[in-house]
Structures are given as structure tokens and as C-alpha cells.
mmJSON file of the N, C-alpha and C atoms, coordinates in Angstrom:
{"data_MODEL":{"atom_site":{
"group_PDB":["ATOM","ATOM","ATOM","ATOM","ATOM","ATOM","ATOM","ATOM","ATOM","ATOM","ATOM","ATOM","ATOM","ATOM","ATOM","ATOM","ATOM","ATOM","ATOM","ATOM","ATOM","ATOM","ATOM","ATOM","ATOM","ATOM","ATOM","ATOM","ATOM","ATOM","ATOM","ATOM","ATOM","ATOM","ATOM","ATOM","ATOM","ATOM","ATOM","ATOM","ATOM","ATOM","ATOM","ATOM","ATOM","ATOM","ATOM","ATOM","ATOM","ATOM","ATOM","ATOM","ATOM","ATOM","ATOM","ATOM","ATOM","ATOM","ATOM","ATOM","ATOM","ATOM","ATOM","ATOM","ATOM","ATOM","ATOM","ATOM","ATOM","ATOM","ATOM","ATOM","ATOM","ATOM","ATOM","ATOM","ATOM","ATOM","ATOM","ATOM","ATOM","ATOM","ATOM","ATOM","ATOM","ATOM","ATOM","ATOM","ATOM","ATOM","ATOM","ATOM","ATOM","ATOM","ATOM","ATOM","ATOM","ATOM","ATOM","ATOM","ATOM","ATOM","ATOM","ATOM","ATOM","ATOM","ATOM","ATOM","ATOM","ATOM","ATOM","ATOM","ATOM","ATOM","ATOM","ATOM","ATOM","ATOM","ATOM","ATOM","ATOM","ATOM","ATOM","ATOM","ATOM","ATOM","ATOM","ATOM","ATOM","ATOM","ATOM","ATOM","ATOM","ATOM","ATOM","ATOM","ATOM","ATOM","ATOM","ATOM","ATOM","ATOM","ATOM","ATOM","ATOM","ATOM","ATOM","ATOM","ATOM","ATOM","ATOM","ATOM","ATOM","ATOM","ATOM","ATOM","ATOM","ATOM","ATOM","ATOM","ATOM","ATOM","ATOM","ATOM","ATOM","ATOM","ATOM","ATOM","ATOM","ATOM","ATOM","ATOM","ATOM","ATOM","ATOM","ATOM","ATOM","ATOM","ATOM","ATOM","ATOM","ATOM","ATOM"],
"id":[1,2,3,4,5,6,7,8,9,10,11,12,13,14,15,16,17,18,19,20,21,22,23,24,25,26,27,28,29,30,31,32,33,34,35,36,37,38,39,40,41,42,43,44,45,46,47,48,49,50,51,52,53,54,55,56,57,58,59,60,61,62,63,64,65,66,67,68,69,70,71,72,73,74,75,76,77,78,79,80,81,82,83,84,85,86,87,88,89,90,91,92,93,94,95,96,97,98,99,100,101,102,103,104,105,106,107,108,109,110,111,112,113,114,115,116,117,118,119,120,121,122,123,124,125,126,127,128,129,130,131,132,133,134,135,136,137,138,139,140,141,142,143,144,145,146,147,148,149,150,151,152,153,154,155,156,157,158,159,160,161,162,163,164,165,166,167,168,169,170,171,172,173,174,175,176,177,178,179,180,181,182,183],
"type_symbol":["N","C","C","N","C","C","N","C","C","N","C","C","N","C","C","N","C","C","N","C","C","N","C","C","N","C","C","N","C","C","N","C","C","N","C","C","N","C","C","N","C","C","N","C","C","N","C","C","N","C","C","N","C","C","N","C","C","N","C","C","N","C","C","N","C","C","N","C","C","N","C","C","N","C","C","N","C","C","N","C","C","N","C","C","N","C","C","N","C","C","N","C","C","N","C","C","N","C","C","N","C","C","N","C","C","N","C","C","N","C","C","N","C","C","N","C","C","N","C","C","N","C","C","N","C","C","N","C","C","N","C","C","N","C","C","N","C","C","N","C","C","N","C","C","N","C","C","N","C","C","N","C","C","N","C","C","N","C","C","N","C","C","N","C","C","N","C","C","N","C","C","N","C","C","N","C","C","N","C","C","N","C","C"],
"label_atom_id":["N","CA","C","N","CA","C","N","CA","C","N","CA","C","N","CA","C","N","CA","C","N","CA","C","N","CA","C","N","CA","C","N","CA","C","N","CA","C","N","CA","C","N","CA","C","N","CA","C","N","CA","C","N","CA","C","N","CA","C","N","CA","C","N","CA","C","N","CA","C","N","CA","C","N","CA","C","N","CA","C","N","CA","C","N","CA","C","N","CA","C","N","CA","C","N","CA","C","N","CA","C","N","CA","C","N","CA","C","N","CA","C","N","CA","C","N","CA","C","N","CA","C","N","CA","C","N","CA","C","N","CA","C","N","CA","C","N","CA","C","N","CA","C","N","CA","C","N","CA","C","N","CA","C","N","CA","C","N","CA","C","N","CA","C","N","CA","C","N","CA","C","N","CA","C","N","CA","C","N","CA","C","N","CA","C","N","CA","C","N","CA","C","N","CA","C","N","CA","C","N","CA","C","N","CA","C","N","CA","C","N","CA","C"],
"label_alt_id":[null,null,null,null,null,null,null,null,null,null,null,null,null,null,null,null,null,null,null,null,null,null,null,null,null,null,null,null,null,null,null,null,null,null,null,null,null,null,null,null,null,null,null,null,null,null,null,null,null,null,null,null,null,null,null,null,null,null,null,null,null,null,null,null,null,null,null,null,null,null,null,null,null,null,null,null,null,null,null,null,null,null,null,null,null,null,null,null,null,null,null,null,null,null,null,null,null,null,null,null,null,null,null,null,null,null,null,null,null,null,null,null,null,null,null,null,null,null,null,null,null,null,null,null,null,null,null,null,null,null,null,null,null,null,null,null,null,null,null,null,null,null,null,null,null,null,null,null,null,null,null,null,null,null,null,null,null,null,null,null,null,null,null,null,null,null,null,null,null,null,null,null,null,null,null,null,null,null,null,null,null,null,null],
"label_comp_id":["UNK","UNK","UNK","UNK","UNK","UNK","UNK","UNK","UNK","UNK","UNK","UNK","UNK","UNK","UNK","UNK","UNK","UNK","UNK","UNK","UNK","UNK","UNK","UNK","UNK","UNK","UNK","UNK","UNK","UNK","UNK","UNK","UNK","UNK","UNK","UNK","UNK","UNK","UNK","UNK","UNK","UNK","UNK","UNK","UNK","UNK","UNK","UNK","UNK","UNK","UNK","UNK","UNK","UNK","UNK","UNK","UNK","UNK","UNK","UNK","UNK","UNK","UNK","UNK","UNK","UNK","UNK","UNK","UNK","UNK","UNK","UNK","UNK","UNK","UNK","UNK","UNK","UNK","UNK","UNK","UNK","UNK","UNK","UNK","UNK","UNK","UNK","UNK","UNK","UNK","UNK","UNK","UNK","UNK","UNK","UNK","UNK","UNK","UNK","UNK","UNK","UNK","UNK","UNK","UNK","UNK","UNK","UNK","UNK","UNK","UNK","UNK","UNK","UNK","UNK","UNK","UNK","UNK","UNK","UNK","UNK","UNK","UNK","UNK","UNK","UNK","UNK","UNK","UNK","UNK","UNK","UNK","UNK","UNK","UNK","UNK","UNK","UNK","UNK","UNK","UNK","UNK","UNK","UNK","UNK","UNK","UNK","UNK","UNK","UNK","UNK","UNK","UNK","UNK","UNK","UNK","UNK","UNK","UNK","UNK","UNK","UNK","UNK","UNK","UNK","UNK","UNK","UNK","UNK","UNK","UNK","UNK","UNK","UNK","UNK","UNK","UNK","UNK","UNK","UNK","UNK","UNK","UNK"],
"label_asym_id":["A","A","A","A","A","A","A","A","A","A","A","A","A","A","A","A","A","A","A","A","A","A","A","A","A","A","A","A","A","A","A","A","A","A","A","A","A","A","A","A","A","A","A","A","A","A","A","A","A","A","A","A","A","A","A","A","A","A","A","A","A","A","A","A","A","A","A","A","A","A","A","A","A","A","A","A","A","A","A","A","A","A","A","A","A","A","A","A","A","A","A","A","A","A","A","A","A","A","A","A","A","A","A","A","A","A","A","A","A","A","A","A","A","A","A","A","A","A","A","A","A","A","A","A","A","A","A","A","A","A","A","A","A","A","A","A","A","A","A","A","A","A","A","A","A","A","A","A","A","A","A","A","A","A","A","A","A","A","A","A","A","A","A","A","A","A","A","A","A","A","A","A","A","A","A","A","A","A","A","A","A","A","A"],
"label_entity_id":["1","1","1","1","1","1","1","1","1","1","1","1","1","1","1","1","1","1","1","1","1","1","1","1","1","1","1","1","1","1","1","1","1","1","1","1","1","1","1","1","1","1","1","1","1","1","1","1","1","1","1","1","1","1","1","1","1","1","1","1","1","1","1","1","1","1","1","1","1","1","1","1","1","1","1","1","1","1","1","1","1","1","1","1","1","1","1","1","1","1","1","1","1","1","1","1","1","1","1","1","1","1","1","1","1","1","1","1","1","1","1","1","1","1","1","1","1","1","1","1","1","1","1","1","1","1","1","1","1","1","1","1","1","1","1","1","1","1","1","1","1","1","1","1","1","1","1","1","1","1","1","1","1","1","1","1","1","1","1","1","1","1","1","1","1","1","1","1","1","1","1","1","1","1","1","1","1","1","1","1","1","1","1"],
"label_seq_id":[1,1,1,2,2,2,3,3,3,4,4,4,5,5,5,6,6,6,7,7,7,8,8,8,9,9,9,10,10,10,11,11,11,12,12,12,13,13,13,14,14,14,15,15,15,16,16,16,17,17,17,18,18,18,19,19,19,20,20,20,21,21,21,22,22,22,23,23,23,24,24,24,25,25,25,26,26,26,27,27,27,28,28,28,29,29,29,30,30,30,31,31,31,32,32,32,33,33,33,34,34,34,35,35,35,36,36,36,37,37,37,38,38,38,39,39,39,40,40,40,41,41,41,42,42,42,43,43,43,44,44,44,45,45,45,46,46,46,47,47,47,48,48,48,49,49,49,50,50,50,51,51,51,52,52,52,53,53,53,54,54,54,55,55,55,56,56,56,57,57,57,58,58,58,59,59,59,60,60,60,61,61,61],
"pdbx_PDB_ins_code":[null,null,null,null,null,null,null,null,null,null,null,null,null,null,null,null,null,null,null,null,null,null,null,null,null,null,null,null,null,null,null,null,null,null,null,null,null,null,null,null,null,null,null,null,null,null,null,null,null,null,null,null,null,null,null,null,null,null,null,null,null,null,null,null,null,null,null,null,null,null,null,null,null,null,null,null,null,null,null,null,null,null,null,null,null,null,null,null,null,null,null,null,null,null,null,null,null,null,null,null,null,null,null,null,null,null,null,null,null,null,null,null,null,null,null,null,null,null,null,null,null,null,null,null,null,null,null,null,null,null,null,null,null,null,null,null,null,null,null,null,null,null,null,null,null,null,null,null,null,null,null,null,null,null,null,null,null,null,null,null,null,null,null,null,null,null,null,null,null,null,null,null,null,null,null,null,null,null,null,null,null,null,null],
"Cartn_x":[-11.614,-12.854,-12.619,-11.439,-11.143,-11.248,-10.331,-10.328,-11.497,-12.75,-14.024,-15.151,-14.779,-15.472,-14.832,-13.299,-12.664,-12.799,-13.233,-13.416,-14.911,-15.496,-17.245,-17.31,-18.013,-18.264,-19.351,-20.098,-21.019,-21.599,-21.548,-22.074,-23.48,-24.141,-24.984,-25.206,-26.307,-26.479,-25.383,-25.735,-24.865,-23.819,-23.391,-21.849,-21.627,-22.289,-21.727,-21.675,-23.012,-23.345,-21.977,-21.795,-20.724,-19.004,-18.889,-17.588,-17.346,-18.833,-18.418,-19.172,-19.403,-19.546,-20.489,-22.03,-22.92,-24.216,-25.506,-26.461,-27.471,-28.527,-28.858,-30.123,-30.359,-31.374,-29.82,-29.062,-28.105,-26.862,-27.428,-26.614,-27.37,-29.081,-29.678,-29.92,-30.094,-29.961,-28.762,-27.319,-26.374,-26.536,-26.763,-26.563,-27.872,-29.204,-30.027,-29.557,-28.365,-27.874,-27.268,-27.217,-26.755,-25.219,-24.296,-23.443,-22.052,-22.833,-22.409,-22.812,-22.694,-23.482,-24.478,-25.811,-26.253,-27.199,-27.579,-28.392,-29.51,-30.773,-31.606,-32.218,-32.323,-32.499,-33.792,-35.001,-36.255,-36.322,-36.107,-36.48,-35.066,-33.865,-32.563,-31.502,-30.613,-30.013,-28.608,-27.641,-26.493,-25.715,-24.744,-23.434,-22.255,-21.496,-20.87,-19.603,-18.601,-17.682,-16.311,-16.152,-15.308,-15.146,-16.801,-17.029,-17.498,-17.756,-17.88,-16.728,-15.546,-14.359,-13.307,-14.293,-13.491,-14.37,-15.164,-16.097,-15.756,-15.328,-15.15,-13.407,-12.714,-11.291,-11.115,-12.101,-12.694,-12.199,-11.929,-11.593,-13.26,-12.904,-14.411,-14.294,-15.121,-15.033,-15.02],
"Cartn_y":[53.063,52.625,51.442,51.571,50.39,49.175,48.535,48.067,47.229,48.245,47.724,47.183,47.804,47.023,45.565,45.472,44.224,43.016,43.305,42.631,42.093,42.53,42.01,41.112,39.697,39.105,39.792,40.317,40.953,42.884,43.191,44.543,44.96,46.045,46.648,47.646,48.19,48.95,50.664,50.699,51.938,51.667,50.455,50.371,51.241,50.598,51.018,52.677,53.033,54.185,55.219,54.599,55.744,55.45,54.196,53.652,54.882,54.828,55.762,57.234,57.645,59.198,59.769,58.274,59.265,58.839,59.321,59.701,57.922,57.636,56.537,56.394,56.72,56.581,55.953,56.905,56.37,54.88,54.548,53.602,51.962,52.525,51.493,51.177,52.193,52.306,51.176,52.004,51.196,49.632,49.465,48.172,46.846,47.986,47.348,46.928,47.521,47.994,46.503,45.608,44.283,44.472,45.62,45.8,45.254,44.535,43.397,42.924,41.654,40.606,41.181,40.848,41.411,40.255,40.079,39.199,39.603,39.186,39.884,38.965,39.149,38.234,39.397,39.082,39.996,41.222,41.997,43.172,43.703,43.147,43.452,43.176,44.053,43.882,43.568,42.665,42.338,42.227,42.599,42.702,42.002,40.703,40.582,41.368,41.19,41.935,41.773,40.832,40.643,41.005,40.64,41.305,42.199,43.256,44.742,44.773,44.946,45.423,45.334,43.651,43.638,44.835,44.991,45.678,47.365,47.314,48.866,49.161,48.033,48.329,47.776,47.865,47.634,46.204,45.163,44.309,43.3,42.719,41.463,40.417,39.506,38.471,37.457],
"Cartn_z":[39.391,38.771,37.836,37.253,36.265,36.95,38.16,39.058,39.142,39.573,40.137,39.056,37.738,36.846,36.748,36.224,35.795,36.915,38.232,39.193,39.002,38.37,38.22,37.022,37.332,36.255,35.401,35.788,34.568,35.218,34.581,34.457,34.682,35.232,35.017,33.93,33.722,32.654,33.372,34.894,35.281,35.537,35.518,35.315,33.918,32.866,31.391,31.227,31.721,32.241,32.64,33.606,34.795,33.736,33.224,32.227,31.425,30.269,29.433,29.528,30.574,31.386,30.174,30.276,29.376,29.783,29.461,29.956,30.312,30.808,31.997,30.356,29.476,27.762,26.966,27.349,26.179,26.329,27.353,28.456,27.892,27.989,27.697,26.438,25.086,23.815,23.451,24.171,23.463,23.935,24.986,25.692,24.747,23.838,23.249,21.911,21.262,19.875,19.441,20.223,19.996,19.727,20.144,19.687,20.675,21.871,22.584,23.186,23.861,24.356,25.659,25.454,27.109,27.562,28.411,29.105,29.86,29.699,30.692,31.337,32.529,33.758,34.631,34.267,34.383,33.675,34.292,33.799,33.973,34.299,34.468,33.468,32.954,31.945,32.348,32.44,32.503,31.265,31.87,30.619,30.294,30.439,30.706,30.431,31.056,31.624,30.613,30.406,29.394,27.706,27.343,25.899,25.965,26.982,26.817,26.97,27.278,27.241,26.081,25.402,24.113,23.071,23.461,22.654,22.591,24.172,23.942,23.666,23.926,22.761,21.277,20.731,19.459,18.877,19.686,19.229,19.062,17.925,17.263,18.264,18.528,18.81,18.126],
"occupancy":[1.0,1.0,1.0,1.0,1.0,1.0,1.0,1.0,1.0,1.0,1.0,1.0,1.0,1.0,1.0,1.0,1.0,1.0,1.0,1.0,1.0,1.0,1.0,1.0,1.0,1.0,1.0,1.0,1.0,1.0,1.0,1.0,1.0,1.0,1.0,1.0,1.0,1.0,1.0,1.0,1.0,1.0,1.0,1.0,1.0,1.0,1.0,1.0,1.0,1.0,1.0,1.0,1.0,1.0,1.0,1.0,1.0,1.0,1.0,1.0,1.0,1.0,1.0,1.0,1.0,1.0,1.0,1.0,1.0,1.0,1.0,1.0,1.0,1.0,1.0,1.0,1.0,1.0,1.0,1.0,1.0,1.0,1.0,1.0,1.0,1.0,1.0,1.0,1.0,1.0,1.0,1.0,1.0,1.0,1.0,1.0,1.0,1.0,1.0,1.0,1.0,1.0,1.0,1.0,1.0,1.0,1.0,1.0,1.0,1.0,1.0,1.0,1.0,1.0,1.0,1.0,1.0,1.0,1.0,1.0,1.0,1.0,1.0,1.0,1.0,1.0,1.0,1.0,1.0,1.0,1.0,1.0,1.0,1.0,1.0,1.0,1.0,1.0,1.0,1.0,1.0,1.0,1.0,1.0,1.0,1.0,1.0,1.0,1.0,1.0,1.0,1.0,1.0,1.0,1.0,1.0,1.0,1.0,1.0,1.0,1.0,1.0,1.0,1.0,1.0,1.0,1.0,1.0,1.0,1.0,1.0,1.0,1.0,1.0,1.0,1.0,1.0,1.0,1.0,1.0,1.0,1.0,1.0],
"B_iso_or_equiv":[0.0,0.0,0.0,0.0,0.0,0.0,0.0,0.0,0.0,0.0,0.0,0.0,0.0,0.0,0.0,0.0,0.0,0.0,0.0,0.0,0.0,0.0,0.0,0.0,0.0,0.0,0.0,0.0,0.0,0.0,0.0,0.0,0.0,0.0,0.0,0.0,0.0,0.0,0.0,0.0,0.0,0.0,0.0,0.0,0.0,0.0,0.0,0.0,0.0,0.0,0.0,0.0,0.0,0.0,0.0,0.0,0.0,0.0,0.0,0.0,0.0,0.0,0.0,0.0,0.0,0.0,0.0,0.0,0.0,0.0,0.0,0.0,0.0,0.0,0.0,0.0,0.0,0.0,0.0,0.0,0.0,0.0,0.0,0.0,0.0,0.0,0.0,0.0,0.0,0.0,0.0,0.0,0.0,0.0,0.0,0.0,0.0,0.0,0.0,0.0,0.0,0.0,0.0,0.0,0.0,0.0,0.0,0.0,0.0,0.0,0.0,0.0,0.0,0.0,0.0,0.0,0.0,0.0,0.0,0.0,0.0,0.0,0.0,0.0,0.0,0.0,0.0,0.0,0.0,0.0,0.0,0.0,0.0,0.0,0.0,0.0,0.0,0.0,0.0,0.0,0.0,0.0,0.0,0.0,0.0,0.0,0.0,0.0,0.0,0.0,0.0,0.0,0.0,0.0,0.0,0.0,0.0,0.0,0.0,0.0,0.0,0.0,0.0,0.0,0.0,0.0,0.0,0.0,0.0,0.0,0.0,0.0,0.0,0.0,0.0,0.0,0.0,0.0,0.0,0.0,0.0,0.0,0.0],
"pdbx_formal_charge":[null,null,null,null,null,null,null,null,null,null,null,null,null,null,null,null,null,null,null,null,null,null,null,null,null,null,null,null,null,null,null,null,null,null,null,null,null,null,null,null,null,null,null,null,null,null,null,null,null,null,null,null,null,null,null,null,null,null,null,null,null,null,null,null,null,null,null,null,null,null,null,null,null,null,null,null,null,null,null,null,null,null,null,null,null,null,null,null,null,null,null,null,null,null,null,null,null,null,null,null,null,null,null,null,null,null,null,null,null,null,null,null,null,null,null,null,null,null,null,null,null,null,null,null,null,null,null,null,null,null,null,null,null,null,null,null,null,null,null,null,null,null,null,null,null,null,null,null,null,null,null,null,null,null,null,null,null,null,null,null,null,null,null,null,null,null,null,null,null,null,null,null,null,null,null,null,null,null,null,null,null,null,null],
"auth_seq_id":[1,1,1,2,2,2,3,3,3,4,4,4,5,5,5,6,6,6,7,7,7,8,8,8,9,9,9,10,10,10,11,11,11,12,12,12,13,13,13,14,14,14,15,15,15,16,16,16,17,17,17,18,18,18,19,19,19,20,20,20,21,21,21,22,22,22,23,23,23,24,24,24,25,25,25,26,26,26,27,27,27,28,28,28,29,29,29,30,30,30,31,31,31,32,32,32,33,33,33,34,34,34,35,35,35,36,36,36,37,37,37,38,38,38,39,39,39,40,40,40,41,41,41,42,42,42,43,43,43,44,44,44,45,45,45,46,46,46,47,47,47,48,48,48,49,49,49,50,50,50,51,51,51,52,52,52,53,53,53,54,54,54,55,55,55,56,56,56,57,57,57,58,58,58,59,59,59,60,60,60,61,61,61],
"auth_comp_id":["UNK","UNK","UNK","UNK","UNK","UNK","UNK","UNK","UNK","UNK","UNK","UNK","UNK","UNK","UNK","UNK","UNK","UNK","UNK","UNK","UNK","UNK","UNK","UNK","UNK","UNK","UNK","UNK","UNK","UNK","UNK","UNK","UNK","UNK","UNK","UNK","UNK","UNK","UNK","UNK","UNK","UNK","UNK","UNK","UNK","UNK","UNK","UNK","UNK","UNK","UNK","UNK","UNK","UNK","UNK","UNK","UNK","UNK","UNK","UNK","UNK","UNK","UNK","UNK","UNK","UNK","UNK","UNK","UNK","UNK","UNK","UNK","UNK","UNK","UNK","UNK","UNK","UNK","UNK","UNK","UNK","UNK","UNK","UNK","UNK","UNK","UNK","UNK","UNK","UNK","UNK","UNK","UNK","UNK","UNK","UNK","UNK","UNK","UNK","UNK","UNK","UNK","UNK","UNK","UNK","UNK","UNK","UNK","UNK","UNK","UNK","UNK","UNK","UNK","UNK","UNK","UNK","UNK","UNK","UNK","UNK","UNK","UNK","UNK","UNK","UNK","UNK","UNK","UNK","UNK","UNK","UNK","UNK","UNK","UNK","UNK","UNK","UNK","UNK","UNK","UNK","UNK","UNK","UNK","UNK","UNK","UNK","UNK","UNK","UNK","UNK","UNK","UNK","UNK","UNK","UNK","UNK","UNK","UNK","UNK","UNK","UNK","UNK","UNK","UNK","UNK","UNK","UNK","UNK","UNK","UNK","UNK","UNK","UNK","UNK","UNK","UNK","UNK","UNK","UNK","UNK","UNK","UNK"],
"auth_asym_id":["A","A","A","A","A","A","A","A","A","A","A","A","A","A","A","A","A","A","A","A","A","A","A","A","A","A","A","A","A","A","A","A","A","A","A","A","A","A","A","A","A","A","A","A","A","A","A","A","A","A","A","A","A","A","A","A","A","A","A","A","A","A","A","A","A","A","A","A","A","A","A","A","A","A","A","A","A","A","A","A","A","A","A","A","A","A","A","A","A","A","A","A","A","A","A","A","A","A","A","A","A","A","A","A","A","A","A","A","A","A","A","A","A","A","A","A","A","A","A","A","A","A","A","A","A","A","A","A","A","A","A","A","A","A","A","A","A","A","A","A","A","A","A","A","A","A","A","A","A","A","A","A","A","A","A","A","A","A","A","A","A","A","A","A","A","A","A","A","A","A","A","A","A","A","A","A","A","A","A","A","A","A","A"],
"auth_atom_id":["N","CA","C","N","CA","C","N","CA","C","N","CA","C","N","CA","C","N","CA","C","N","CA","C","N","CA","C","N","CA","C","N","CA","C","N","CA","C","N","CA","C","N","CA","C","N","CA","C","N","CA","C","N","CA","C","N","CA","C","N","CA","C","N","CA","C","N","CA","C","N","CA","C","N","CA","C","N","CA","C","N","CA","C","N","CA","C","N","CA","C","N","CA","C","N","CA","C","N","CA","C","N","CA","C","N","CA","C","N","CA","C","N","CA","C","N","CA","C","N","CA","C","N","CA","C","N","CA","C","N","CA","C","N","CA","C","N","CA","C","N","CA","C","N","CA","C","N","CA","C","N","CA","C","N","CA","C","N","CA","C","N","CA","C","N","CA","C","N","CA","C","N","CA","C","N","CA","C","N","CA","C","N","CA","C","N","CA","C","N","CA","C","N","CA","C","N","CA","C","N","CA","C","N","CA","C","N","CA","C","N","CA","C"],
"pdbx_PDB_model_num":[1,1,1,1,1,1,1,1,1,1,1,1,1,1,1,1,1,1,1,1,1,1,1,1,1,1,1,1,1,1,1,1,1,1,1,1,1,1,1,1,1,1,1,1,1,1,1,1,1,1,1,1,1,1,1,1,1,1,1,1,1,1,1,1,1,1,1,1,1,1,1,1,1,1,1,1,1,1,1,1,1,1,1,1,1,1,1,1,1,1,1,1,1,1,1,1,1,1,1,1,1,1,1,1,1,1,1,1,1,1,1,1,1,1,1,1,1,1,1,1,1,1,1,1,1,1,1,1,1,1,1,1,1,1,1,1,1,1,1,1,1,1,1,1,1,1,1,1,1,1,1,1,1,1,1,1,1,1,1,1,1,1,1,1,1,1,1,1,1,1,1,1,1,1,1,1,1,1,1,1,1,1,1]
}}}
């Protein structure tokens, strides 16, 4: 699974979802929390791939 995220330039919200093995409210909460970069492209929320990862090994940007 690691693999198939680090291979994607940007994320979905169920990528983040299925990453950290928690619920499809709490996926989109965090992803709203500004607590890393997201992008929305319609009604679609992208993540990029790189600063969620710095984000989720607690490193700042």
C-alpha cells in the first residue's frame, strides 16, 4: 500500500482515508483542518502527495 500511495502525485480524500484506517467524515474533516495542503478541483478534493507525507511524519514545511 505504501508503494501505491508514493507512486501518486496527489491523493484522494480515500486514499487518506484507507492510509490512516479511519472513518470516510473523519478523512474529510482532517483533509478540511488546513493541517496540509489540499486542492479542490470541483467538488473534488486532492492532496498532494508529498506534503501529506511530510505532514503525517510530523515534519513542518
Amino acid at each position: 500500500m505504501y508503494e501505491d500511495i508514493m507512486n501518486k502525485p496527489a491523493l484522494d480524500v480515500e486514499d487518506v482515508q484507507n492510509w490512516l484506517g479511519i472513518g470516510r467524515d473523519q478523512a474529510y474533516a482532517l483533509c478540511k483542518s488546513g493541517k496540509f495542503h489540499t486542492v479542490k478541483i470541483g467538488r473534488r478534493i486532492k492532496i498532494p502527495t508529498n506534503g501529506f507525507m511530510r505532514w503525517f511524519n510530523g515534519q513542518q514545511d
